[in-house]
N, C-alpha and C positions, 0 to 999 in steps of 0.2 A: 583485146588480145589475151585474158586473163584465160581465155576460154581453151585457146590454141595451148598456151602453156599447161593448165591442166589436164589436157589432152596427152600430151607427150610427157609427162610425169606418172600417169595413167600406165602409159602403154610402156614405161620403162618397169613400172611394177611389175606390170603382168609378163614380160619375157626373163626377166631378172632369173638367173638359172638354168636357162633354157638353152640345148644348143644349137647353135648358130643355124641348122640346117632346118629345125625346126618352128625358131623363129620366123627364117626365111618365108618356108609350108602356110604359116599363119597371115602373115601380113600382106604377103605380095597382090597386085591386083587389086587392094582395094581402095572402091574411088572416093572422091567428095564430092557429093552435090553434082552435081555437073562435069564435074573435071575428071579426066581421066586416071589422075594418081591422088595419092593425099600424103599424108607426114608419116604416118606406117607404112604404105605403100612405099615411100624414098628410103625410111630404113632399111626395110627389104634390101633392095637397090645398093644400097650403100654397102649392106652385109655381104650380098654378093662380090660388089669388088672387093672389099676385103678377103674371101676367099682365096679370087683369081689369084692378086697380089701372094699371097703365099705361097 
């Protein structure tokens, strides 16, 4: 699991500042392995409804 959390520690860095529209631009789309979304991919996602919501 150490790997996953590193991961999303990672990828809070590198948007850290960024805005939200931009972050979206980055992330969305991409997959894991096999799977059609990943944990960037969901933030995306997530950032999105946040959007809406406003």
């Amino acid at each position: 699991m150490e790997g996953v959390l590193g991961n999303t520690v990672g990828v809070s860095k590198l948007v850290e500042g960024k805005k939200i529209d931009e972050v979206i631009k980055l992330l969305k789309g991409i997959p894991c392995g096999a799977r059609k979304t990943s944990c960037p991919d969901q933030l995306a996602i997530a950032l999105e409804e946040i959007k809406i919501k406003k």
